[in-house]
MDAnalysis code that builds the backbone (N, CA, C; Angstrom):
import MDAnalysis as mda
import numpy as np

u = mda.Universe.empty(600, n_residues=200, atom_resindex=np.repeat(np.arange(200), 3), trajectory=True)
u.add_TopologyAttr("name", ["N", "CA", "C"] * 200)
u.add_TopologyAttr("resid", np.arange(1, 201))
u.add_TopologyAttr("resname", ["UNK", "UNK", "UNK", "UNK", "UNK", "UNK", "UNK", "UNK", "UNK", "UNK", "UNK", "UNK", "UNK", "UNK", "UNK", "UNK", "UNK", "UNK", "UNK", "UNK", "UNK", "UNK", "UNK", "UNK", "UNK", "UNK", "UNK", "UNK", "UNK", "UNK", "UNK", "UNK", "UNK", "UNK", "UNK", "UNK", "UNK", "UNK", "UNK", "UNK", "UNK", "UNK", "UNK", "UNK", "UNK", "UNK", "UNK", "UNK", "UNK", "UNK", "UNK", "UNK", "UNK", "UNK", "UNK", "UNK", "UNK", "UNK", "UNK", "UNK", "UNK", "UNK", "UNK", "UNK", "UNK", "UNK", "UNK", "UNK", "UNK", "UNK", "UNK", "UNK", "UNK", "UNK", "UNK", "UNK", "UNK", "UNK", "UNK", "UNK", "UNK", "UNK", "UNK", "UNK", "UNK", "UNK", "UNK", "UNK", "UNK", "UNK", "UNK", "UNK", "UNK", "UNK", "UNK", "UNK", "UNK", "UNK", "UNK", "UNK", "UNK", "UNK", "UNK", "UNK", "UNK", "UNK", "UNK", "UNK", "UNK", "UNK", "UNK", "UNK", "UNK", "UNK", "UNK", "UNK", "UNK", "UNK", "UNK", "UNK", "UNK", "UNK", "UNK", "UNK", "UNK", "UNK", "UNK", "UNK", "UNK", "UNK", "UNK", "UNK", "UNK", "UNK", "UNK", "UNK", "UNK", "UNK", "UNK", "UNK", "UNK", "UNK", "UNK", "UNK", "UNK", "UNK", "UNK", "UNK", "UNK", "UNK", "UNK", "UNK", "UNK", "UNK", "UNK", "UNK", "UNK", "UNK", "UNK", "UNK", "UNK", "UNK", "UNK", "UNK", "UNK", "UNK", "UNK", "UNK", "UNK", "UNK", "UNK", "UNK", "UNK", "UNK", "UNK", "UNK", "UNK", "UNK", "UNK", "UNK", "UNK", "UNK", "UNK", "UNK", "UNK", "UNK", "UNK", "UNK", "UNK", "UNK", "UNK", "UNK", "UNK", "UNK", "UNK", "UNK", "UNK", "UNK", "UNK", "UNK"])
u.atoms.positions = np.array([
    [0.850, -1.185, 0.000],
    [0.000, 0.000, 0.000],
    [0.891, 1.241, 0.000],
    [0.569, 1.887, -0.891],
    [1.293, 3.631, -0.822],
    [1.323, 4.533, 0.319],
    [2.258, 4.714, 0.606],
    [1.858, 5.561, 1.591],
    [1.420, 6.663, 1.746],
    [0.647, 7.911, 2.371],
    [-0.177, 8.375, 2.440],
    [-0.673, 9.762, 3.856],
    [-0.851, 10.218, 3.395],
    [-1.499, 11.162, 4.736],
    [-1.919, 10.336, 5.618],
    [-3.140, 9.760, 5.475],
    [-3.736, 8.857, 6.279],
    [-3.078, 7.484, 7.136],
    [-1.936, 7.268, 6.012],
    [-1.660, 6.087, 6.520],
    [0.118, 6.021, 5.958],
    [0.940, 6.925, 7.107],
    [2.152, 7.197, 6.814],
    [2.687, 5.906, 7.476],
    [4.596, 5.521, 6.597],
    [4.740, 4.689, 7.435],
    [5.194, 4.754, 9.060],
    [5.371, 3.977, 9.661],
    [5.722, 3.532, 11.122],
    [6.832, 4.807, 11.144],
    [6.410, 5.411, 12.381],
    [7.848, 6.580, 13.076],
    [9.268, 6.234, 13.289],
    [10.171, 6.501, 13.046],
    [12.035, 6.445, 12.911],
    [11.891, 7.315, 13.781],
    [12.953, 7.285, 14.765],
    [14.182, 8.115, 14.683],
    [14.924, 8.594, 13.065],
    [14.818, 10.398, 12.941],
    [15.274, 10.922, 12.090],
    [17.128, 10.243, 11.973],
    [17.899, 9.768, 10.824],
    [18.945, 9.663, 10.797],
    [19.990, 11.055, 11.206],
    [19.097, 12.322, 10.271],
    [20.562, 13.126, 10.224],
    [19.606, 14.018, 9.882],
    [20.124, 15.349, 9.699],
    [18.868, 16.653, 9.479],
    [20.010, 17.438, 8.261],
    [21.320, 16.010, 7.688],
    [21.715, 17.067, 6.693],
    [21.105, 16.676, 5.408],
    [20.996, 17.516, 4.680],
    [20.114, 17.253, 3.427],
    [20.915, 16.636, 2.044],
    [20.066, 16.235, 1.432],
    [20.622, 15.607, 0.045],
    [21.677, 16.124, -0.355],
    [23.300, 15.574, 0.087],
    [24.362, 16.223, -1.400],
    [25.052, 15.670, -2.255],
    [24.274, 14.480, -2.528],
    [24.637, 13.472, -4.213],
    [23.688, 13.095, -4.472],
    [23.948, 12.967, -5.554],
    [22.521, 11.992, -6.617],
    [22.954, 11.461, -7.166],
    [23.951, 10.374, -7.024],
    [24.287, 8.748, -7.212],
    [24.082, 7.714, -7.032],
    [22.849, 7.419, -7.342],
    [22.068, 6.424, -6.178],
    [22.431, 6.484, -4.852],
    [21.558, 7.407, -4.630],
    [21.388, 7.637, -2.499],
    [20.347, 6.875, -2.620],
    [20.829, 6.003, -1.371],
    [19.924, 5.136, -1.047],
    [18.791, 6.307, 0.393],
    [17.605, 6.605, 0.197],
    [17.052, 7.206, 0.948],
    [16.227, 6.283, 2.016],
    [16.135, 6.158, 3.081],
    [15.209, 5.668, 4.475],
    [13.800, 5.981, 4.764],
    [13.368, 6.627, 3.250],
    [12.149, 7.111, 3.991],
    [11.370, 7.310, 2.396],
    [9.848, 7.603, 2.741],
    [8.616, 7.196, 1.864],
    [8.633, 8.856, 1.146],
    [8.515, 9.175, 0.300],
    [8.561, 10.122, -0.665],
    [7.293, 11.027, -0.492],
    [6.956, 12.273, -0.571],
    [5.704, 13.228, -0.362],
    [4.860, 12.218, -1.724],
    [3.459, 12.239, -0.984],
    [2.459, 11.481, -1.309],
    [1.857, 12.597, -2.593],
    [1.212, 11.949, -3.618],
    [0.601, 13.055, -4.474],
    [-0.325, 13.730, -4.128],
    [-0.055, 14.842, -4.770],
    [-1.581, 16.102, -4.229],
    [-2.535, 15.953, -5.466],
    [-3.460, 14.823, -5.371],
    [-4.481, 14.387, -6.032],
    [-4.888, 15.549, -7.354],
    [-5.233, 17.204, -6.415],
    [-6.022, 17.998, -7.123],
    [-5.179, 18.266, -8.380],
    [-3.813, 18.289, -7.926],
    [-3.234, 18.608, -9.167],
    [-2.681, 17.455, -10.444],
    [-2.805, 16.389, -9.899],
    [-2.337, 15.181, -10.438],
    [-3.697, 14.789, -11.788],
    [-2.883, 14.351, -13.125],
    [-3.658, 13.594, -14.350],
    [-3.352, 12.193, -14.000],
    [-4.400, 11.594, -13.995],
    [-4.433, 9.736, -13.961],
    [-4.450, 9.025, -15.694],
    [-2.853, 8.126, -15.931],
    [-3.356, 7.464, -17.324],
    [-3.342, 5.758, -16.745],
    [-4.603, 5.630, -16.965],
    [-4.155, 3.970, -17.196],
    [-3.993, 3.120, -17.991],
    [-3.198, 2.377, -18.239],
    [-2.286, 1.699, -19.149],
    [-2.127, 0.030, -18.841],
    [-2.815, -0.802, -18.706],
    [-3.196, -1.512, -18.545],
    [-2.889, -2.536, -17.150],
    [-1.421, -2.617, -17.227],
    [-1.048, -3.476, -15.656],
    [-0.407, -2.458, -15.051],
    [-0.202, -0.949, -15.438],
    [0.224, 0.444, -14.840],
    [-0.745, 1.269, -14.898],
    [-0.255, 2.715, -14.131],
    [-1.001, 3.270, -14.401],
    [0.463, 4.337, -14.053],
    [-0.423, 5.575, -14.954],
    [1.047, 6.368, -14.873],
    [0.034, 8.036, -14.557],
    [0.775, 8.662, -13.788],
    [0.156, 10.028, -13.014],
    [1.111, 11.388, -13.183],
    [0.799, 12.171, -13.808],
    [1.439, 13.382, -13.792],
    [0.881, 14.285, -12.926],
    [1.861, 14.927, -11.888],
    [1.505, 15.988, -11.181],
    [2.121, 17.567, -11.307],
    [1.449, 18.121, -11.567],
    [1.772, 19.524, -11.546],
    [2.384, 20.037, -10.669],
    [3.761, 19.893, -10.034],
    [4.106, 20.681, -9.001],
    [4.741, 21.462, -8.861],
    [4.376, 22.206, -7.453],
    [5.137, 23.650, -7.559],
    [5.255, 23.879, -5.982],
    [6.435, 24.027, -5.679],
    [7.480, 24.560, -4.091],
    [7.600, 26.084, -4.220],
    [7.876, 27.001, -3.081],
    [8.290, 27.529, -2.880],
    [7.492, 28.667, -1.981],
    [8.239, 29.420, -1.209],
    [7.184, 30.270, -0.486],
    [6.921, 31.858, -1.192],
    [7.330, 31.973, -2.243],
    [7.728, 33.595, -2.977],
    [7.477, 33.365, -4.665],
    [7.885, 34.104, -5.725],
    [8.035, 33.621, -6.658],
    [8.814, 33.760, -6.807],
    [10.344, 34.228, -6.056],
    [11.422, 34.336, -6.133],
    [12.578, 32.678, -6.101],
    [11.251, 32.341, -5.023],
    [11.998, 30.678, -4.496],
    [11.222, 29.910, -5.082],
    [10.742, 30.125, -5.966],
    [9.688, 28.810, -6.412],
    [10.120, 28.071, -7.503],
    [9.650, 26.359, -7.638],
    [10.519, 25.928, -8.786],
    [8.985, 25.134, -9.095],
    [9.170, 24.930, -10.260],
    [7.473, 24.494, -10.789],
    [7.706, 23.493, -12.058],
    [6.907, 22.393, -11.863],
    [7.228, 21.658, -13.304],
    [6.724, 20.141, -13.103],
    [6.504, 18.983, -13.620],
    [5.899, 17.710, -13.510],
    [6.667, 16.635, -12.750],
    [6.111, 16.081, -12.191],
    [6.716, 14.775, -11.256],
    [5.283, 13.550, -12.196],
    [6.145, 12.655, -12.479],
    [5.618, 11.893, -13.581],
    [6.034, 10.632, -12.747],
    [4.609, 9.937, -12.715],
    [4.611, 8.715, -11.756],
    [4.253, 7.248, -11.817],
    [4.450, 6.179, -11.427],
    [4.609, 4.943, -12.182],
    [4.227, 4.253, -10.975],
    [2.562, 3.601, -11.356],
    [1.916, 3.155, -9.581],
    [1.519, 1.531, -10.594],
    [1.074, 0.117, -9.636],
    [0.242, -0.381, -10.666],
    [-0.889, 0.252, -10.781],
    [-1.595, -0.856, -11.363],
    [-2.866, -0.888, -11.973],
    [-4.188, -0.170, -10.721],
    [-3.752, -0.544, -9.855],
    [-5.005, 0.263, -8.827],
    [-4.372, 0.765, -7.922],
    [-3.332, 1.882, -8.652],
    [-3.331, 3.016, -7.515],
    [-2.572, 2.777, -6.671],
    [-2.151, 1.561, -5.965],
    [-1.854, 1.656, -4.763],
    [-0.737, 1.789, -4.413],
    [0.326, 1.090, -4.972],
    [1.580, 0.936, -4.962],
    [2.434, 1.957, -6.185],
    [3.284, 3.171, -5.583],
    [4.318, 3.789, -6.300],
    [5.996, 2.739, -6.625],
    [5.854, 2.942, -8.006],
    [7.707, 1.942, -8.002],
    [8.313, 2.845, -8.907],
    [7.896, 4.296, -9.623],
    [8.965, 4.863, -9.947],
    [8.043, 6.263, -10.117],
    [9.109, 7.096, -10.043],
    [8.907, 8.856, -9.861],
    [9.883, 10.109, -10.267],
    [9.868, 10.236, -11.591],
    [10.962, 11.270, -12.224],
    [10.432, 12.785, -12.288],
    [11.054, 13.433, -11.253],
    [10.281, 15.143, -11.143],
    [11.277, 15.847, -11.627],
    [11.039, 16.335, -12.493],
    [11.183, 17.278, -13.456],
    [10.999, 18.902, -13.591],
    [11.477, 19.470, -11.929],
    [11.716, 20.427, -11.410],
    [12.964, 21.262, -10.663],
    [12.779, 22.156, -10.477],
    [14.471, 22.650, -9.762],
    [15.503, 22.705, -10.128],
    [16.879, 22.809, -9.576],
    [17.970, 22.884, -10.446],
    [18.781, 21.423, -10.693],
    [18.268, 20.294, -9.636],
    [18.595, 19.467, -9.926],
    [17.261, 18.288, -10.450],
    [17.452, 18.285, -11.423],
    [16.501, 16.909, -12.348],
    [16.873, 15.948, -11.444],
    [15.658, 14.980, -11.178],
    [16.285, 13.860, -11.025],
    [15.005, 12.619, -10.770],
    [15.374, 11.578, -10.675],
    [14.376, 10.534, -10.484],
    [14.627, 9.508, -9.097],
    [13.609, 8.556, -9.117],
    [13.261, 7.420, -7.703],
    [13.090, 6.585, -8.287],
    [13.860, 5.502, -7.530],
    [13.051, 4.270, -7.514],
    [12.951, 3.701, -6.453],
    [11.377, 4.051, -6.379],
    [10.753, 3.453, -4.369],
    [10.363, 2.065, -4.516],
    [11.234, 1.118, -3.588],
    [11.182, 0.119, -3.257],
    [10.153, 0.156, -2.200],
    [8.889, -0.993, -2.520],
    [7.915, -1.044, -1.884],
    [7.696, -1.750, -0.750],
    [9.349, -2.813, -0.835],
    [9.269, -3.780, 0.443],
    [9.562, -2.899, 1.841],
    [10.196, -1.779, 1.525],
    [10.839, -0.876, 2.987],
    [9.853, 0.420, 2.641],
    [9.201, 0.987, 1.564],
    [8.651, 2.506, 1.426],
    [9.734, 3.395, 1.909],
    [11.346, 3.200, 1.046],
    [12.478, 3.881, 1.017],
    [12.657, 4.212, -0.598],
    [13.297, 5.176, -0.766],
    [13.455, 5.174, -2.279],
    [15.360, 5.611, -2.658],
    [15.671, 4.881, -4.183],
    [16.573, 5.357, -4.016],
    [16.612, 6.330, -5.436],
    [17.306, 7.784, -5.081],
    [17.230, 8.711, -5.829],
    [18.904, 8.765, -6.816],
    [18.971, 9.312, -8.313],
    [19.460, 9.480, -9.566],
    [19.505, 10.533, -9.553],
    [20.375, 11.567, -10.034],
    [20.130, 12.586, -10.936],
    [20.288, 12.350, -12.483],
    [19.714, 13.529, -12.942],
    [19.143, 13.204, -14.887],
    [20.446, 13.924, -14.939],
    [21.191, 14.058, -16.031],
    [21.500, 14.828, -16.760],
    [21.831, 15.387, -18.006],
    [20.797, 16.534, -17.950],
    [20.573, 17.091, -19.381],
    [21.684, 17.173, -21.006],
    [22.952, 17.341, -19.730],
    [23.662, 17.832, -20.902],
    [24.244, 16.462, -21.640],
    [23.689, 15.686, -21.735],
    [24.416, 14.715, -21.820],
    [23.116, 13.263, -22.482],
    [21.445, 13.869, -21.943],
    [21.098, 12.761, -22.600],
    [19.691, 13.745, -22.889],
    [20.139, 15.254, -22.626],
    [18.855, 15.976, -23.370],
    [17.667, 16.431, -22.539],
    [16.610, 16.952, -22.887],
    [15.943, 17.446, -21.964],
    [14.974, 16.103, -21.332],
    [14.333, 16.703, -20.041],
    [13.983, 14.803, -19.376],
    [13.138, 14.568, -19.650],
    [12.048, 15.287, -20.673],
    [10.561, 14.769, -20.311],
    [10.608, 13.709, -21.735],
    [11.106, 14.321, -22.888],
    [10.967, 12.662, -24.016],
    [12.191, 11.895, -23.380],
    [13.156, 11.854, -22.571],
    [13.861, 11.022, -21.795],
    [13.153, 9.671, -21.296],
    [12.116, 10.401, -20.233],
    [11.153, 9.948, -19.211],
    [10.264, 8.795, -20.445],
    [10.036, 9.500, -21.298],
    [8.727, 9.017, -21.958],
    [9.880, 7.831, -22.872],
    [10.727, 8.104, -23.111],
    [11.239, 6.821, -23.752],
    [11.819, 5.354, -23.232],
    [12.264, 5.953, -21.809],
    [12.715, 5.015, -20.780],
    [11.099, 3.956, -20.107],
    [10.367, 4.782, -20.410],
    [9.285, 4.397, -19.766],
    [8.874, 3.268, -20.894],
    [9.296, 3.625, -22.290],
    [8.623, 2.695, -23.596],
    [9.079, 1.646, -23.764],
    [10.877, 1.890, -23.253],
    [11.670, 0.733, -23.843],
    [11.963, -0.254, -22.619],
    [12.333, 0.694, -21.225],
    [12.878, 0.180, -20.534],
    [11.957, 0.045, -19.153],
    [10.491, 0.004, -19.233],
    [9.864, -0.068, -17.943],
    [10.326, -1.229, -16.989],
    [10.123, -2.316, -17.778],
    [10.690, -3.637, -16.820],
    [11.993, -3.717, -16.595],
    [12.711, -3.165, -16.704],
    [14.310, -3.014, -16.148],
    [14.337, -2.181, -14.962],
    [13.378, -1.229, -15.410],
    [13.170, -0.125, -14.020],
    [12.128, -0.815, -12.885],
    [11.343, -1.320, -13.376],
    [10.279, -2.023, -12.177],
    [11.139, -2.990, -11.085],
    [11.858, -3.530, -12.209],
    [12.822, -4.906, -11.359],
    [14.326, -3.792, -10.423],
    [14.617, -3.000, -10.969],
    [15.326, -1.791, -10.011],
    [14.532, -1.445, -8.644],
    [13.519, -1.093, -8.918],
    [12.675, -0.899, -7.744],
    [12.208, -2.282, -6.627],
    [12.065, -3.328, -7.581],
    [12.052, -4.526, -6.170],
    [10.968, -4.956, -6.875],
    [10.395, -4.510, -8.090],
    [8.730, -4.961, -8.552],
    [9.090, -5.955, -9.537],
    [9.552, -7.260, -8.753],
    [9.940, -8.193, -9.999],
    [8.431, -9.061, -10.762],
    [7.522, -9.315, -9.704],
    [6.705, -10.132, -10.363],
    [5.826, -8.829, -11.160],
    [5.865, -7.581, -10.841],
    [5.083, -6.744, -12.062],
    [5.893, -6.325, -13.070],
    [7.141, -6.464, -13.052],
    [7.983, -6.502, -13.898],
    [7.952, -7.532, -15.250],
    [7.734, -8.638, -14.498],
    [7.380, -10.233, -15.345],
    [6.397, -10.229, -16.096],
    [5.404, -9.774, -15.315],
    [3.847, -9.327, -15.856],
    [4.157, -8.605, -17.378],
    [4.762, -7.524, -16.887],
    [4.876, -6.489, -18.320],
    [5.442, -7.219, -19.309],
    [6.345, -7.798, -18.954],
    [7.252, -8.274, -20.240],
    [6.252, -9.141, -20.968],
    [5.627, -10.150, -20.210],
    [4.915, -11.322, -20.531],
    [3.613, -10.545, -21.365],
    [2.983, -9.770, -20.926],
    [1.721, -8.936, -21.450],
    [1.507, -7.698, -21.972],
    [2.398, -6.894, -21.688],
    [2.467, -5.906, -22.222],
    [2.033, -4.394, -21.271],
    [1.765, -3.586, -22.044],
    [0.745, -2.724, -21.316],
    [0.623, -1.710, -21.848],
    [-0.197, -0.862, -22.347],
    [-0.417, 0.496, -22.849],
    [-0.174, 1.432, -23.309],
    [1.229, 1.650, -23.842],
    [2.260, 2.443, -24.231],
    [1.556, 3.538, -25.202],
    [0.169, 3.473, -25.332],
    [-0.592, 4.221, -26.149],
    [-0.625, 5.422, -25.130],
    [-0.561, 5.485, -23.974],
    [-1.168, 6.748, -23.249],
    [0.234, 7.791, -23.137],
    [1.373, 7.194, -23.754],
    [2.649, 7.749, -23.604],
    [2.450, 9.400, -24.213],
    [2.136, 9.578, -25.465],
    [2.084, 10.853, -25.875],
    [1.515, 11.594, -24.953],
    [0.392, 11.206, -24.259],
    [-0.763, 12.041, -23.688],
    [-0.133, 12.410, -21.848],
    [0.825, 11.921, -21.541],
    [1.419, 11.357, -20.805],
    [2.587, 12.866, -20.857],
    [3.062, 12.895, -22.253],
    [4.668, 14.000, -22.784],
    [3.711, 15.264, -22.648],
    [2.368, 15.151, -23.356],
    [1.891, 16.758, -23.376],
    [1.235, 16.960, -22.130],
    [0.352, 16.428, -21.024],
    [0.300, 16.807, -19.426],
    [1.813, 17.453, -18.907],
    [2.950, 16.262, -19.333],
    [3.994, 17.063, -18.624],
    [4.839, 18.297, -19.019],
    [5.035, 17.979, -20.548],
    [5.159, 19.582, -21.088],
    [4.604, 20.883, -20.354],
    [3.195, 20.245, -20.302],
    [2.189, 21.476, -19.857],
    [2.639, 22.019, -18.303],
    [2.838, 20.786, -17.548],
    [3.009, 21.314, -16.339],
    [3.959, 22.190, -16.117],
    [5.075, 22.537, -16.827],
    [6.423, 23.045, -17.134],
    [5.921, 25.093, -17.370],
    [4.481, 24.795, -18.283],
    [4.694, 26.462, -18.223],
    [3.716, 27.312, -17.049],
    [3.914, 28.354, -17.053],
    [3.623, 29.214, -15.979],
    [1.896, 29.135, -15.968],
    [1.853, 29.135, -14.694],
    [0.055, 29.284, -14.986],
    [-0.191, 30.620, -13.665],
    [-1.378, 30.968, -13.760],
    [-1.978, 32.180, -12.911],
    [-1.623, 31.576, -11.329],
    [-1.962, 30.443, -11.414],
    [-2.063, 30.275, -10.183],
    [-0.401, 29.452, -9.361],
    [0.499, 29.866, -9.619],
    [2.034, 29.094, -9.611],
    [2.073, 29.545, -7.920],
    [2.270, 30.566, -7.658],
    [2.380, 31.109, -6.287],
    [1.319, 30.506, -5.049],
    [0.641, 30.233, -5.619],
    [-0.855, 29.518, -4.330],
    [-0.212, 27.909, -4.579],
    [-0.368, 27.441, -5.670],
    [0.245, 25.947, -5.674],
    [1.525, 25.727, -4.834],
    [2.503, 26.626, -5.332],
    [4.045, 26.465, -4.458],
    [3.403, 26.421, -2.997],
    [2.992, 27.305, -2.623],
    [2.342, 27.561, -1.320],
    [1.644, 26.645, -0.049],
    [1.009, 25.515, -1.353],
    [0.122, 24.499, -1.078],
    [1.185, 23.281, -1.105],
    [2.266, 23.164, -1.892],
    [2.898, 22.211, -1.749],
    [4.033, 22.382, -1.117],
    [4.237, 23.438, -0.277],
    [5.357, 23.210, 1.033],
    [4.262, 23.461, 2.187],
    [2.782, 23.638, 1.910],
    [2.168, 23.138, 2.958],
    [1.741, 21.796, 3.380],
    [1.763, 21.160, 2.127],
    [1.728, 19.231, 1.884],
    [2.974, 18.820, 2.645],
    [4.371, 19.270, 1.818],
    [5.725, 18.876, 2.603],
    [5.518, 19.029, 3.646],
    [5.081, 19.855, 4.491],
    [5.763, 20.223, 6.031],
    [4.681, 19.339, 6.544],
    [3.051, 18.765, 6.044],
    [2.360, 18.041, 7.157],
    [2.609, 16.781, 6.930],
    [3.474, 16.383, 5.162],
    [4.417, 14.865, 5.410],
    [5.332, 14.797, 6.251],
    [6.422, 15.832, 6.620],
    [7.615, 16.107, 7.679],
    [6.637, 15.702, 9.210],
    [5.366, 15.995, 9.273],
    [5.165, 16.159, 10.836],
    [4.615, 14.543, 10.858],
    [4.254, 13.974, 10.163],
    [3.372, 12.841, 10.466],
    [4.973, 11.929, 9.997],
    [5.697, 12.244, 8.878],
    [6.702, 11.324, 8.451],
    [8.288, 11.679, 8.608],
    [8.655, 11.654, 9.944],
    [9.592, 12.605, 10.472],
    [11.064, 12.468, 9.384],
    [11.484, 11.283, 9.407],
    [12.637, 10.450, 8.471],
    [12.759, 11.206, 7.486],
    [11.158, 12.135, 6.987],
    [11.575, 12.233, 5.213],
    [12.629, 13.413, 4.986],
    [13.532, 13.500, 4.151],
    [14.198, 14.200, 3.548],
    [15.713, 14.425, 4.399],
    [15.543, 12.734, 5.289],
    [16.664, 13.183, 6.064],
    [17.691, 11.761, 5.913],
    [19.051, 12.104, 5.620],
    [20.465, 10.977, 4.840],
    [21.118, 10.639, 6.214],
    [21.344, 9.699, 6.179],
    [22.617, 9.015, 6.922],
    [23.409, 9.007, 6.416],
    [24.352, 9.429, 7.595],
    [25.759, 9.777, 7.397],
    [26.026, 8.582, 6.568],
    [27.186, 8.209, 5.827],
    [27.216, 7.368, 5.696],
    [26.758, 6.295, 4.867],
    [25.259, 6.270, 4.868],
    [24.643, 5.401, 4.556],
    [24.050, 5.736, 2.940],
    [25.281, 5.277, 2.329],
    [24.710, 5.494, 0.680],
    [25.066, 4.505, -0.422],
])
């Protein structure tokens, strides 16, 4: 089951309160901010289902970074096994292992394999079951290979996230709303956004 407002996982002791400074596969200890439904598009794709969210951080429009987190759950919702957000100065992607609801985080980089969103959308075409089985999702991994799944919703999938990328009226209330989401995942999910020394 995903985790959730309602149903965050079990309380840690926080490791460390210093924040992310690699994106080499860090192995992270903790469950990833849950989607903010209102802003999120649902595609389903037959043994997946794939979710673009519109998001946007910041408390100003000075600090704000805005753009799509593009998401990879099965078929009903419940379970997240991959998450490439496509915001800020550092690009980068997850792959949340569902046996611990830990994820481990990548950085993209542009200069080198181009901008991320037909990245996203091609990795997703060619290489989903390589990435599912990265994440720990071997028997939905098996599934795909064996059956297939939907690769039709992919375009529709590039233009939601394109879209999320340009400015809309309302960028400043969203940022607003989603470091008000972060901070009530931080209070219910203390662990999140916090590295062990060490531990990478």
């Amino acid at each position: 089951m995903a985790a959730t407002m309602e149903n965050p996982p079990p309380a840690k002791e926080p490791l460390s309160n210093r924040q992310v400074d690699t994106i080499r596969g860090q192995y992270h200890a903790f469950a990833l901010i849950p989607v903010i439904a209102a802003h999120t598009r649902w595609f389903d794709a037959g043994l997946v289902c794939l979710a673009v969210e519109a998001r946007a951080l910041g408390d100003s429009a000075e600090r704000m970074v805005r753009g799509p987190s593009i998401h990879v759950f099965d078929a009903g919702r419940r379970q997240e096994f991959l998450r490439f957000d496509v915001f800020g100065r550092v690009l980068h992607y997850h792959y949340i292992h569902p046996e611990t609801d830990h994820n481990t985080l990548w950085g993209y980089d542009p200069d080198t394999n181009g901008p991320m969103i037909p990245w996203v959308v091609a990795a997703l075409r060619d290489r989903l079951p390589a990435m599912l089985r990265r994440a720990g999702a071997e028997a939905l991994a098996a599934e795909v290979e064996e059956q297939g799944w939907d690769t039709s919703v992919l375009p529709d999938v590039e233009r939601a996230a394109n879209a999320a990328l340009a400015p809309r009226d309302d960028d400043l209330a969203r940022a607003k709303e989603g470091m008000d989401w972060m901070m009530r995942w931080k209070a219910v999910h203390p662990q999140f956004n916090t590295v062990g020394e060490g531990a990478y």
